[in-house]
C-alpha positions in Angstrom: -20.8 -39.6 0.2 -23.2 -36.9 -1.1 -21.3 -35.0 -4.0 -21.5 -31.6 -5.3 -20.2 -28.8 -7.8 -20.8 -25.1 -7.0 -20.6 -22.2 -9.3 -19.0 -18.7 -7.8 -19.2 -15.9 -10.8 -17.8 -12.9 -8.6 -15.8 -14.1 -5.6 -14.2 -12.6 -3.4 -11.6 -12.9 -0.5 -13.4 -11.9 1.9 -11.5 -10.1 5.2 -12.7 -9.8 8.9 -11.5 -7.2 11.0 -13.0 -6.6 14.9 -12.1 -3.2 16.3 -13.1 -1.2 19.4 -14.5 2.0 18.0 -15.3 2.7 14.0 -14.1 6.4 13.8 -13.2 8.9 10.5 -9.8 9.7 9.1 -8.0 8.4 12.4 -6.1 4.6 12.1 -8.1 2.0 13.1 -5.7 -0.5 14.9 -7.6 -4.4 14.3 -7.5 -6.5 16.9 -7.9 -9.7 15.1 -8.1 -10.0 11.6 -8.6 -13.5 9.4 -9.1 -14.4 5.4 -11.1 -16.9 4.1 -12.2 -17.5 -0.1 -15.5 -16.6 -0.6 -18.4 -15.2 -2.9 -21.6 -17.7 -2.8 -20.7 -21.1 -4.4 -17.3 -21.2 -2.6 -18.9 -20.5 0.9 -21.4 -23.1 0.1 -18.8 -25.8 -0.9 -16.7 -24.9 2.7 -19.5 -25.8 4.9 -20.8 -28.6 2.6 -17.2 -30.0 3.2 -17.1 -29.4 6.8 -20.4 -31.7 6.8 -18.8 -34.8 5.5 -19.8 -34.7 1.6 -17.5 -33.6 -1.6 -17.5 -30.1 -3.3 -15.7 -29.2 -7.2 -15.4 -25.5 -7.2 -16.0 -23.9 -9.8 -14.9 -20.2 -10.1 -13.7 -17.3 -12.3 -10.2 -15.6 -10.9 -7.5 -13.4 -12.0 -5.1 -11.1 -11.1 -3.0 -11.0 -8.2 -6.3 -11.6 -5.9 -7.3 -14.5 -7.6 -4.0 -15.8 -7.0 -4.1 -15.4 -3.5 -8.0 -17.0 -3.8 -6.6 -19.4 -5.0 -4.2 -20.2 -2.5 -6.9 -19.8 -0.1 -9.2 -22.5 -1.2 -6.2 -24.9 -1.1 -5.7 -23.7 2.4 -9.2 -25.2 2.9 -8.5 -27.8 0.8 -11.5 -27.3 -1.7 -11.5 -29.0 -5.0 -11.2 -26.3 -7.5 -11.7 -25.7 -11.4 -10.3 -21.9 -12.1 -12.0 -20.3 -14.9 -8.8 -17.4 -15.5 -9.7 -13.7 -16.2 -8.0 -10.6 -16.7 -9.8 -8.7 -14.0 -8.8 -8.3 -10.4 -10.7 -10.7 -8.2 -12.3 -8.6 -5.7 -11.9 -7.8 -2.1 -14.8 -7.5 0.5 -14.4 -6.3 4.2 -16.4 -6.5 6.9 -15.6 -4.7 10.4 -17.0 -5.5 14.0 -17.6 -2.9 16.0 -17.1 -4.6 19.7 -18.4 -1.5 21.6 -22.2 -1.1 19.8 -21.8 -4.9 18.2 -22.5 -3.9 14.5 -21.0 -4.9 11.7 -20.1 -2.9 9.2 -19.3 -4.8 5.4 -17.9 -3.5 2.0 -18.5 -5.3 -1.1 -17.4 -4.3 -4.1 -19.1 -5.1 -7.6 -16.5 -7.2 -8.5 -14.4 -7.2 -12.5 -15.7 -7.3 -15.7 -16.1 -10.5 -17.4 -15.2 -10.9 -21.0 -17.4 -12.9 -23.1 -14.9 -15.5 -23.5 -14.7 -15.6 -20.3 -17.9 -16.6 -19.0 -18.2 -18.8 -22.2 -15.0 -20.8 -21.2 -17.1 -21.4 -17.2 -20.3 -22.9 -19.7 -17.6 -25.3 -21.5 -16.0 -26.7 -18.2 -20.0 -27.1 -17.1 -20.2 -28.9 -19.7 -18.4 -31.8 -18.3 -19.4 -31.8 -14.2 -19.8 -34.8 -12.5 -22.0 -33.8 -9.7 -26.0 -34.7 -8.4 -26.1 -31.2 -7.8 -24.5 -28.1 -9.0 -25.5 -24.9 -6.9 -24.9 -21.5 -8.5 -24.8 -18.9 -5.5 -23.8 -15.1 -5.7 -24.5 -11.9 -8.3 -23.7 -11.4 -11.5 -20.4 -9.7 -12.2 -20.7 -7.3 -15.1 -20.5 -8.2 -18.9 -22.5 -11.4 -17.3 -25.4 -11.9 -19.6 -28.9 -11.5 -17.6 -29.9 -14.8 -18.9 -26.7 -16.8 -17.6 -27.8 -18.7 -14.8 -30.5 -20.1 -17.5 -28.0 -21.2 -19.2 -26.2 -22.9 -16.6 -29.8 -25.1 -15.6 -30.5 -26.3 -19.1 -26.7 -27.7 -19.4 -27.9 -29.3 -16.0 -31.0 -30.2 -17.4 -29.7 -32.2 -20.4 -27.1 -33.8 -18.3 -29.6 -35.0 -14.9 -28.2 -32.3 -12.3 -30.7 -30.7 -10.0 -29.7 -27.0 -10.4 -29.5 -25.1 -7.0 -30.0 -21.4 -7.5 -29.2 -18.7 -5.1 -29.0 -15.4 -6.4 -30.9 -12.0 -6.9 -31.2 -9.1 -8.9 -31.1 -10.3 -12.6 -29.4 -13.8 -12.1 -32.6 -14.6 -10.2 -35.2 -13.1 -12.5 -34.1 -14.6 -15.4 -32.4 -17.7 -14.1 -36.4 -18.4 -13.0 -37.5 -17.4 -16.6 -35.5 -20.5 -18.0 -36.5 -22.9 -15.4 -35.3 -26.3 -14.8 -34.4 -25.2 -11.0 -34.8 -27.9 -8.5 -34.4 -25.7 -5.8 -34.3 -21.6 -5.5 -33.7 -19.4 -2.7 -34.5 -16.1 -2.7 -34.8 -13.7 0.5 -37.7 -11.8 1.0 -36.2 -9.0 0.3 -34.8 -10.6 -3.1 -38.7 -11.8 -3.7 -39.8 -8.5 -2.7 -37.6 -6.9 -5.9 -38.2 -9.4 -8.2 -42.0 -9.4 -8.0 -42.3 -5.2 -7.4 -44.8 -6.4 -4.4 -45.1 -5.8 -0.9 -45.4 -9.6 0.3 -46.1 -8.2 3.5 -47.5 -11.8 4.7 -47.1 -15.5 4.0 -50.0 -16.2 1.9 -48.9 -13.4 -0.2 -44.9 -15.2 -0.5 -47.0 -18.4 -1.4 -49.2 -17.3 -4.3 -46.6 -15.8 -5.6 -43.9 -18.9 -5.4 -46.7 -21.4 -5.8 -47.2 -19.7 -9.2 -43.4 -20.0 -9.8 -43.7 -23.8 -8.9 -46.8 -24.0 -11.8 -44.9 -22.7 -14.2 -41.7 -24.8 -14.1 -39.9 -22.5 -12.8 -38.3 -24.0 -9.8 -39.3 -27.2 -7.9 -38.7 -26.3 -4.6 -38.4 -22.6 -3.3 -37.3 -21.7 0.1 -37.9 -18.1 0.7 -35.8 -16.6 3.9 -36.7 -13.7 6.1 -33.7 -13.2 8.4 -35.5 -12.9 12.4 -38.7 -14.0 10.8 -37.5 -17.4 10.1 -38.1 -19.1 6.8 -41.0 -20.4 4.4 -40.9 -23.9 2.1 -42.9 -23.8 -0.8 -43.3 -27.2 -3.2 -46.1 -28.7 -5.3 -47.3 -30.4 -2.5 -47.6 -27.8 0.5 -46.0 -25.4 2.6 -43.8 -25.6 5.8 -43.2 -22.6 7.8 -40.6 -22.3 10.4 -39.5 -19.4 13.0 -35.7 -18.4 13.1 -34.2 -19.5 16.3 -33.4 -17.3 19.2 -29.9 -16.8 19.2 -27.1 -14.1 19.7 -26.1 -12.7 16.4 -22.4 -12.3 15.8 -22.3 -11.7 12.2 -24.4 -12.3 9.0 -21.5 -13.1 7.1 -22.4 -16.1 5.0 -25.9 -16.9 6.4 -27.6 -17.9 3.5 -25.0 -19.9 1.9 -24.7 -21.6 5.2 -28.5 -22.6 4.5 -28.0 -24.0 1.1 -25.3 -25.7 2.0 -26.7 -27.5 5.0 -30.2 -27.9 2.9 -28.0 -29.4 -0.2 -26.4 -31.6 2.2 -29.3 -32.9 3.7 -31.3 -33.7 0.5 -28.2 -35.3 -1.2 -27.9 -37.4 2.0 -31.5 -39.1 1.1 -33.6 -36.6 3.4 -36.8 -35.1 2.0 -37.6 -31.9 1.5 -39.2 -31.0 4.9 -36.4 -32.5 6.3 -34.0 -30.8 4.7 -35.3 -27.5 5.1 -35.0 -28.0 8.6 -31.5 -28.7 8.7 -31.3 -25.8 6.3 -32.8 -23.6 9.1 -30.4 -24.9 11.4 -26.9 -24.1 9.6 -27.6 -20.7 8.5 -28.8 -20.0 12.7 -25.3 -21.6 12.9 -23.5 -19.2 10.8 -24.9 -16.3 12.6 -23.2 -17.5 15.7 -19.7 -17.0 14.6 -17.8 -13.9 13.9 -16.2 -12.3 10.5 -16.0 -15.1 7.7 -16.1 -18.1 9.6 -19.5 -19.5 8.2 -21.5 -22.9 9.9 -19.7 -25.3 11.8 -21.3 -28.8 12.1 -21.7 -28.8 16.2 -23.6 -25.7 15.8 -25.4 -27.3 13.6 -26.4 -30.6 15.3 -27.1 -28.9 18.6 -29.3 -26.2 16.7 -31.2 -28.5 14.9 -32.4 -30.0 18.3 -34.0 -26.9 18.6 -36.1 -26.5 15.3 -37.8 -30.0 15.9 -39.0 -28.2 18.6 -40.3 -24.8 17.4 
């Protein structure tokens, strides 16, 4: 059974709300309303559970939130390993809008970490038992830049093929240490880290093929939302379209890709393979509403589909 650990640094319980009209100062009466844990790592470990495999969660919380995080990954019956902190684990929210079908999301920045604090997550690292450990999500503050590097050479030392999928500084410099099997950055995140347009796909490529040169990462899998998704490894490229579907919220789209990429490369697939399963779990997430994330029949059925695009 393929066997991971995932690293959240800022999670979150994240809340769905649907309403009819989004209007100022007057009550907004929800018509359904549902919690589920999340922040990167965690929503990567729920749909790499949901696919058959094992997930240790590993995750800073404190506070009266984290409390109720926590209850809420034993809810969905997640392996965890709490990292406590004096800060208030945050709160996101996203709203539906049912009459114009937008979504409307607020995300905090999340607590402070103490240095202790994040030094106490690299000691339980320390000892992971896992083939892969996949850090997803931001940086809270007091995080060092350089954090996420540290996290791939404990991997490193130890055998574990280090997932990475963040942005902002975690990416930049989590790249600078290398030792990433696989990174995933969205265009948008490339865009940013770069300070180029990467208006087309031989642009994305020279720039990730030179990542690849230097050691920075293995395998990078660059997403563009509507425009699909690009692979980029040592030995070629593979492009793919996004699949044309219905939107209903992108909630936990990306992490729904890892997760169903992970999944498919610790199951023995290659790369290629992989990314197309990859392609087909983060389509999935996009199909259901609020927080729900991927759900393996979506997955299945839509991966039909990308063998055939």
């Amino acid at each position: 059974m393929p066997n991971i650990a995932t690293l959240t640094l800022n999670p979150t319980i994240d809340t769905a709300y649907e309403v009819d009209h989004v209007v100022p100062t007057h009550k907004m009466r929800t018509l359904k309303e549902h919690y589920d844990p999340g922040g990167g790592g965690i929503n990567v470990a729920r749909v790499f559970v949901r696919l058959g495999g094992n997930a240790r969660c590993y995750y800073l919380s404190g506070g009266a939130t984290g409390v109720a995080l926590d209850g809420l990954l034993d809810l969905h019956q997640l392996v965890r390993c709490k990292i406590p902190i004096a800060g208030e684990t945050r709160v996101s929210s996203s709203v539906y809008e049912r009459s114009t079908g937008k979504e409307y999301r607020v995300v905090p920045s999340g607590p402070t970490i103490a240095p202790d604090e994040w030094q106490a997550c690299l000691d339980q690292l320390t000892e992971a038992q896992c083939e892969y450990l996949v850090a997803s999500g931001s940086l809270p503050p007091g995080v060092p830049d350089d954090f996420y590097a540290k996290v791939s050479a404990i991997t490193a030392k130890r055998g574990i093929k280090f997932v990475l999928d963040s942005s902002g500084r975690g990416l930049k410099e989590g790249l600078a240490g290398g030792n990433i099997y696989l990174a995933k950055p969205s265009l948008g995140e490339l865009r940013q880290l770069t300070g180029l347009p990467l208006t087309d796909d031989a642009a994305v490529v020279d720039v990730t093929m030179d990542m690849i040169e230097r050691k920075q990462a293995e395998l990078i899998a660059v997403t563009m939302g509507h425009e699909g998704a690009l692979l980029v490894t040592r030995a070629g490229t593979t492009r793919l379209p996004a699949l044309p579907i219905e939107a209903q919220s992108a909630v936990g789209a990306g992490d729904s890709f890892v997760a169903g990429m992970v999944f498919a490369l610790a199951s023995g697939h290659d790369p290629k393979e992989a990314f197309r399963y990859g392609i087909a779990a983060g389509s999935a997430a996009v199909l259901t509403p609020g927080t729900d994330l991927a759900r393996p029949a979506d997955i299945e059925r839509l991966l039909l589909q990308v063998s055939s695009v």
